[in-house]
C-alpha atoms as one frame of an Amber mdcrd trajectory, in Angstrom:
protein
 -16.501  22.684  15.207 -16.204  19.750  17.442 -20.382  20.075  17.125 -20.191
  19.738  13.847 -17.658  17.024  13.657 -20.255  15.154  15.524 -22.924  15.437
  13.080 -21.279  14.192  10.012 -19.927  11.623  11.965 -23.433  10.227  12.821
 -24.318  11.334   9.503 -21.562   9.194   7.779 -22.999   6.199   9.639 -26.627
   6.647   8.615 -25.784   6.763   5.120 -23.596   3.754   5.081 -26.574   1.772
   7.140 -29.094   3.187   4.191 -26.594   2.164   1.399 -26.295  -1.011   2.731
 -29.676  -2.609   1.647 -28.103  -2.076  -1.889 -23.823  -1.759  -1.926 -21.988
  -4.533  -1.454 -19.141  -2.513   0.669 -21.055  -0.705   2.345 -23.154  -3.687
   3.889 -19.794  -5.429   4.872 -18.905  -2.238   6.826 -22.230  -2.008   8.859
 -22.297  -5.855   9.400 -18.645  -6.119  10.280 -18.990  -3.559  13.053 -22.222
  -5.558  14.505 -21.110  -6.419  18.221 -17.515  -5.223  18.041 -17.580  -5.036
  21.406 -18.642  -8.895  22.033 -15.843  -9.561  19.047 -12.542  -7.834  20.698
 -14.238  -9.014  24.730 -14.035 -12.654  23.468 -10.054 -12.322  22.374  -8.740
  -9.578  25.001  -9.063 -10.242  28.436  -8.919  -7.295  30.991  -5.523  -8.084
  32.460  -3.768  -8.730  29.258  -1.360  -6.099  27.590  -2.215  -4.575  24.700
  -0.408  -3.110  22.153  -2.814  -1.407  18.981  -2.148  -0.539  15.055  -5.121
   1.266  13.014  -4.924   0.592   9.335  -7.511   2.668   6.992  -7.141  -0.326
   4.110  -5.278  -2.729   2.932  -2.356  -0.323   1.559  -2.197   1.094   4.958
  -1.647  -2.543   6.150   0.922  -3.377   4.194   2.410   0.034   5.304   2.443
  -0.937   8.892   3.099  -4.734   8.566   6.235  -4.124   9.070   5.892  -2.392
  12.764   3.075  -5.152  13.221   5.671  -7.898  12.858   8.503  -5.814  14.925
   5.988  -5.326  17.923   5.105  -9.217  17.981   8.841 -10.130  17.867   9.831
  -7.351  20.607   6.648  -8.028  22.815   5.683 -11.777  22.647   3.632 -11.670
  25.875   1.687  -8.663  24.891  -1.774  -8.892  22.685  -1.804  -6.992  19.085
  -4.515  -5.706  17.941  -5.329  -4.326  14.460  -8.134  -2.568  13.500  -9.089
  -1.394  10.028 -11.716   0.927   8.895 -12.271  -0.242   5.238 -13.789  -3.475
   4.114 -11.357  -3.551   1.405  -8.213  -4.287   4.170 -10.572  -5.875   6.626
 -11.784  -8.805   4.202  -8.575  -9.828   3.033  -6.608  -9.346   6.343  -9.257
 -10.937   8.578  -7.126 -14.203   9.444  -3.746 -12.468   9.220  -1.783 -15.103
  12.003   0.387 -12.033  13.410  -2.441 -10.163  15.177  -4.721 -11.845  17.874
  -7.455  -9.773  17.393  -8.648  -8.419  14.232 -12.113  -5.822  13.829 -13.156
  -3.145  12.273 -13.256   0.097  14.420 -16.226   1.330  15.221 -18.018   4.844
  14.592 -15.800   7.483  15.915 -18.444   9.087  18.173 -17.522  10.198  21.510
 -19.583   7.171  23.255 -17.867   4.804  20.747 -14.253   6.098  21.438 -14.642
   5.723  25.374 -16.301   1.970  24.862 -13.197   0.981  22.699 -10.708   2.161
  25.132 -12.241   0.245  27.532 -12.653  -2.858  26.259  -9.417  -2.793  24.480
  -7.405  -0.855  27.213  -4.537  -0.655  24.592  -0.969   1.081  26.200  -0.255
   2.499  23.125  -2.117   2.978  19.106   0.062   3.387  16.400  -2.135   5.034
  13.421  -0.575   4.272   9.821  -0.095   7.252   7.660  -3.309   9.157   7.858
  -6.784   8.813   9.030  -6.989  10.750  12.306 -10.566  10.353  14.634 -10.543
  13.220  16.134 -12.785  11.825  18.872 -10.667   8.514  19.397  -7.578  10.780
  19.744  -8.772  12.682  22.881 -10.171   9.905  23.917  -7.112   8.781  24.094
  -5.382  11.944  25.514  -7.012  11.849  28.378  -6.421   8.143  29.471  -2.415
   9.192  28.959  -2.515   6.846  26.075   0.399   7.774  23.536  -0.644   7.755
  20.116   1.294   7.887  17.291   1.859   8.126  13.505   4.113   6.163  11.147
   4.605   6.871   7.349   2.861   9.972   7.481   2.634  12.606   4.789   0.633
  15.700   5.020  -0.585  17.995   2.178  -0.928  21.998   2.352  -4.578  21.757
   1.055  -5.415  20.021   4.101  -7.881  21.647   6.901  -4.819  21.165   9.534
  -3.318  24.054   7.660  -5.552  26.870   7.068  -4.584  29.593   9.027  -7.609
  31.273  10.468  -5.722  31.992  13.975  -8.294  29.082  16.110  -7.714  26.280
  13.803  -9.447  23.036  15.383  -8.691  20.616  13.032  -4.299  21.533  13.908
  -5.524  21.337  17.710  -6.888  18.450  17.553  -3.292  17.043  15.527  -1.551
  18.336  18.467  -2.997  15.954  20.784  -0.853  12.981  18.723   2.432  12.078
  20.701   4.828  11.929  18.227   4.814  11.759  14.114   7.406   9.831  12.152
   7.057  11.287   9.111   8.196  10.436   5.506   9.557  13.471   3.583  10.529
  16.950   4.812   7.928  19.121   3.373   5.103  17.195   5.755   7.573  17.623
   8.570   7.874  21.502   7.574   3.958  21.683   7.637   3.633  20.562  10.906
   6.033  23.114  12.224   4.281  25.644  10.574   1.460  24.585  12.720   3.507
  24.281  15.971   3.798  20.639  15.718   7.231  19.985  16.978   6.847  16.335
  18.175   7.871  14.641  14.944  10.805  12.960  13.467  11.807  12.364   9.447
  11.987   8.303   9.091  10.549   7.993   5.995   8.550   5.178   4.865   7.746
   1.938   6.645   6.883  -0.281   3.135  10.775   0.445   2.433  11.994  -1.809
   5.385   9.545  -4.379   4.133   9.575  -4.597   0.198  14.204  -4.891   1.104
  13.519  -7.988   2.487  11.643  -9.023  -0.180  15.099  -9.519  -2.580  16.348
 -12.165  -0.102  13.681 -14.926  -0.200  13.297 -17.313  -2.122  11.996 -16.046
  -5.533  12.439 -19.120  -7.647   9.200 -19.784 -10.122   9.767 -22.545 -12.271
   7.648 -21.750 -14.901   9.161 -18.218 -14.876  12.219 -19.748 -15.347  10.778
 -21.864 -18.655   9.193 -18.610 -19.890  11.664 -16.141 -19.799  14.300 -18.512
 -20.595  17.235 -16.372 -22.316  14.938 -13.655 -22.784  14.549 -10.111 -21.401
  11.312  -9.606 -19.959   8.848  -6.469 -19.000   6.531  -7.257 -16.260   3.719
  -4.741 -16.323   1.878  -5.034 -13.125  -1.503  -4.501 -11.768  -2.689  -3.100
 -15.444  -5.673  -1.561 -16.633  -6.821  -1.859 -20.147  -5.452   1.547 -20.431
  -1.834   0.465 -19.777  -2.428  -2.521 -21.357  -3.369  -1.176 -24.822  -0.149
   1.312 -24.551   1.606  -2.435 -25.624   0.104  -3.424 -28.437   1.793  -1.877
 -30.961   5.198  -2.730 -29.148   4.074  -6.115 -28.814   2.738  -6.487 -32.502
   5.052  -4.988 -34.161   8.164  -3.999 -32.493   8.969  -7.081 -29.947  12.660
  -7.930 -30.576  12.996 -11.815 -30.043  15.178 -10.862 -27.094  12.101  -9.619
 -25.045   8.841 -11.013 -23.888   6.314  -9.611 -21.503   4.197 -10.484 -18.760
   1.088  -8.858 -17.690  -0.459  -9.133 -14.282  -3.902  -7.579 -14.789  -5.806
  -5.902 -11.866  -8.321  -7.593 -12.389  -8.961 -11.488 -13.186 -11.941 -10.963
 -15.510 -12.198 -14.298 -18.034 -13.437 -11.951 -20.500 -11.274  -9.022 -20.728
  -8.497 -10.744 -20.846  -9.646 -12.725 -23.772 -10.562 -10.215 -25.510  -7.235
  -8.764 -25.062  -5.875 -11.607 -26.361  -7.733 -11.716 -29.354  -5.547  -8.133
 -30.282  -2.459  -9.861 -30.076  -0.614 -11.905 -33.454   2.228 -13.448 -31.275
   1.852 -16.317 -28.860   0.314 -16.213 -25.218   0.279 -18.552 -22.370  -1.892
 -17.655 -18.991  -1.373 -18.850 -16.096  -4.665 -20.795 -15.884  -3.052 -22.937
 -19.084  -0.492 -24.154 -16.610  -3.166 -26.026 -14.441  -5.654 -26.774 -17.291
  -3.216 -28.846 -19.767  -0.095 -30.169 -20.175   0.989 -28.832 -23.882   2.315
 -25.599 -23.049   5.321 -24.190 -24.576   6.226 -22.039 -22.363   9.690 -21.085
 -24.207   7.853 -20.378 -27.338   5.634 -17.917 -25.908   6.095 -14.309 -26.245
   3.366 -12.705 -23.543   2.483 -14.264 -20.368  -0.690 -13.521 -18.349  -0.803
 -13.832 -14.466  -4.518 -14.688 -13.704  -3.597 -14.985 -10.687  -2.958 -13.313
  -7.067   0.046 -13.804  -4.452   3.394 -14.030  -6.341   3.633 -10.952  -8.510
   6.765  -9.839  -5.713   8.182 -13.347  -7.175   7.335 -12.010 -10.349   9.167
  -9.110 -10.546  12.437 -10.737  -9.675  12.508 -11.748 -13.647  12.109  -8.171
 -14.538  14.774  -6.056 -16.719  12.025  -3.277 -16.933   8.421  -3.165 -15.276
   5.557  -1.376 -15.919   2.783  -0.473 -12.695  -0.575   0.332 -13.838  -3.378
   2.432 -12.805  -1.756   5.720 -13.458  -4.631   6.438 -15.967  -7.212   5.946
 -13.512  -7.199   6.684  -9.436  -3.479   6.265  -9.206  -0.684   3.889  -9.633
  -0.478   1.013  -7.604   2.538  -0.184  -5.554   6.143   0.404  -7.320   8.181
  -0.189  -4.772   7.856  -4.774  -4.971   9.075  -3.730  -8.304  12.031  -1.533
  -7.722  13.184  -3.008  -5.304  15.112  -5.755  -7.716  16.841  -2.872  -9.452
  14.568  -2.315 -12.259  13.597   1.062 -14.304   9.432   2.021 -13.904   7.418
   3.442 -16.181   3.591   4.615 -15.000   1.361   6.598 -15.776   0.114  10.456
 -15.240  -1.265  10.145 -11.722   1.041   9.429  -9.410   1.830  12.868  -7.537
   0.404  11.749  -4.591   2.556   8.640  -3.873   5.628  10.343  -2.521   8.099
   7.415  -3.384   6.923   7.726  -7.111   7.982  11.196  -7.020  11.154  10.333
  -5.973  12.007   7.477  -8.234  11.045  10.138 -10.923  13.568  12.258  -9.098
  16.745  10.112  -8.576  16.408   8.921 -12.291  15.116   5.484 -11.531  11.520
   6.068 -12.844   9.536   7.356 -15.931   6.089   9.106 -16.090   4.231   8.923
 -19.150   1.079  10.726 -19.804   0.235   9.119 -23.854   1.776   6.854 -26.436
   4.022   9.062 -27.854   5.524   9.221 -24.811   5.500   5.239 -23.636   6.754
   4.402 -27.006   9.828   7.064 -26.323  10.841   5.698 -22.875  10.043   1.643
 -23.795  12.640   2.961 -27.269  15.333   4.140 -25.177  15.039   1.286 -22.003
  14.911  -1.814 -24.313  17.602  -0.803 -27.249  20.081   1.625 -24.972  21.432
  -1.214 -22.407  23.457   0.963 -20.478  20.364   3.620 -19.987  18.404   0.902
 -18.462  20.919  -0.727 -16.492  21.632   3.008 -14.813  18.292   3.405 -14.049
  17.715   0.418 -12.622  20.990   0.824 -10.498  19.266   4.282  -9.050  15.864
   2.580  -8.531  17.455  -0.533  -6.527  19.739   2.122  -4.916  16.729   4.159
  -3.775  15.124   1.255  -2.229  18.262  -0.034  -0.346  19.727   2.614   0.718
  16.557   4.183   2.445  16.102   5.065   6.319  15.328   2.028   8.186  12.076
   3.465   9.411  10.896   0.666  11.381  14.280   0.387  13.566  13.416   4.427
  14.744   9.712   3.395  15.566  10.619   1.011  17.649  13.090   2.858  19.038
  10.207   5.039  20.435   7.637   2.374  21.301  10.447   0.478  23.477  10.949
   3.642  25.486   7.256   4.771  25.598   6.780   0.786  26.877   9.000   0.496
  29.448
């Protein structure tokens, strides 16, 4: 197996380098890894200390931001690295100010894995969720490095659970030091496996997304636009999700309620065109710079064409909306929640475990047509006291969760000194 493991590894990286000449991604993830060597010699020096977290993309980051920011703040003398294996976290986290070295890890061959040890000589790599090299991890091992895992979640379909009595793929999982893991049916797969070295803590985006209620959330045109108004914030839409709203928006929108859409993405066009579907006045964001004569209290829907404040956003909320469940999955719910607001998404959200649970605990909705939107948006915008309790249980599931972080570090200080 570990022969085989080899070869699609070195296979994985040949078809990336052919793919490159005409993909976009894939050239930024063969150029980024050009002299990674050179890139993480010129920012670590051999006697600093180094502490390491591995993020597959930018979700992952914001997973482990939160243990990023605790390890700066506990260790101020020591280096952090980050490392990330998609271009889709590298690109946007490249100049992120609480690392001091920031690259894309290499090819996890066994030449490559010894090289990066070296150079980086970390004292400990925290991995974030999932993504496990099996070659970096013995690496590892056998330098007495500790690994370990935050946020993680396994699945029963996956290869470190088939029980054919010499399973590889579980021996190769053993070799992790310790697993903090985020619900109890991952931790009861890896004691199936004989994985004992793991401890429930839930997940790390909970610590981060609380703090999120107590900045400063103020948005002065927010506060012009929803005005005395209740507002649904549907964020990070599709067209999918967005055409569920027309007919609620056309027809149905009470003069108590308006709606913002943040769309995932920022194309001129299909927004427009969106627009055109609409009989009831719309503002975007882009108006605000471009001219002075918006009415902002006279408009009904708002669109944010823009990035960076939709966690601002959502502190205007009475009910949100988070898109994507039509296509790969839902995006994040929990920047949403996390002011004590009822979610509604869409069909595929399964495998995000805090989705499940908002589902669970009564503080979020799954719809999979528009029978089924138009039901839930009904009963949340005309039954107050339904969508005040359900926004109690979604603020209460946020708030009141494991302080993940705090047990991490709980570890990582010990494992330190």
């Amino acid at each position: 197996m570990q022969g085989f493991y080899n070869t699609s590894i070195k296979a994985y990286g040949l078809a990336l380098k052919l793919a490159s000449g005409f993909n976009g991604k894939a050239k930024l993830w063969v150029d980024g890894r050009k002299d990674w060597e050179g890139q993480i010699s010129s920012k670590i020096k051999p006697t600093d200390r180094v502490l390491w977290v591995h993020c597959s993309s930018l979700g992952e980051f914001e997973q482990g931001r939160p243990v990023i920011e605790a390890l700066k703040e506990k260790y101020p003398n020591h280096k952090i690295a980050v490392s990330f294996f998609s271009p889709s976290g590298y690109e946007i986290r490249k100049n992120y100010p609480g690392a001091d070295v920031i690259f894309y890890l290499p090819l996890d061959t066994k030449t490559n894995a010894e090289k990066l040890i070296q150079v980086l000589h970390p004292e400990l790599l925290v991995l974030v969720k999932y993504e496990y090299w099996f070659n970096l991890i013995t690496a590892l091992h056998q330098k007495n490095i500790p690994t370990i895992v935050v946020s993680a979640i396994f699945r029963e379909s996956q290869n470190f659970f088939k029980n054919d009595g010499n399973n590889w793929f579980a021996q190769k999982l053993n070799l992790i030091s310790h697993f903090f893991i985020q619900n109890q049916k991952s931790k009861t797969l890896l004691d199936s496996i004989g994985i004992q070295q793991s401890t429930l803590a839930g997940d790390t985006r909970f610590d981060r997304v609380k703090q999120i209620v107590h900045q400063n959330n103020q948005l002065d045109f927010m506060d012009q636009f929803k005005d005395d108004s209740k507002l649904i914030v549907v964020g990070s839409s599709w067209p999918k999700d967005e055409e569920l709203f027309l007919t609620l928006i056309n027809e149905k929108l009470n003069l108590d309620w308006k709606i913002l859409f943040a769309p995932h993405n920022l194309h001129d066009k299909e927004i427009e065109s969106y627009i055109a579907k609409l009989n009831v006045p719309v503002v975007k964001f882009s108006d605000l710079e471009s001219t002075s004569n918006v009415n902002l209290k006279k408009a009904k829907v708002f669109i944010l064409n823009t990035i960076g404040i939709l966690s601002k956003v959502y502190a205007y909320a009475d009910i949100t909306y988070i898109g994507g469940g039509f296509g790969a999955g839902i995006h994040n719910t929990l920047e949403a929640v996390t002011y004590g607001n009822p979610v509604v998404f869409g069909p595929k959200y399964k495998k995000f475990q805090e989705a499940v649970d908002l589902i669970e605990v009564g503080g979020g909705f799954s719809i999979a047509n528009q029978q089924e939107f138009d039901a839930i948006m009904d009963r949340l915008i005309f039954d107050e006291n339904f969508r005040k309790s359900a926004g109690q249980n979604a603020g209460d599931f946020v708030q009141k969760s494991p302080n993940a972080t705090a047990m991490i570090m709980d570890y990582i200080n010990e494992v330190i000194r």
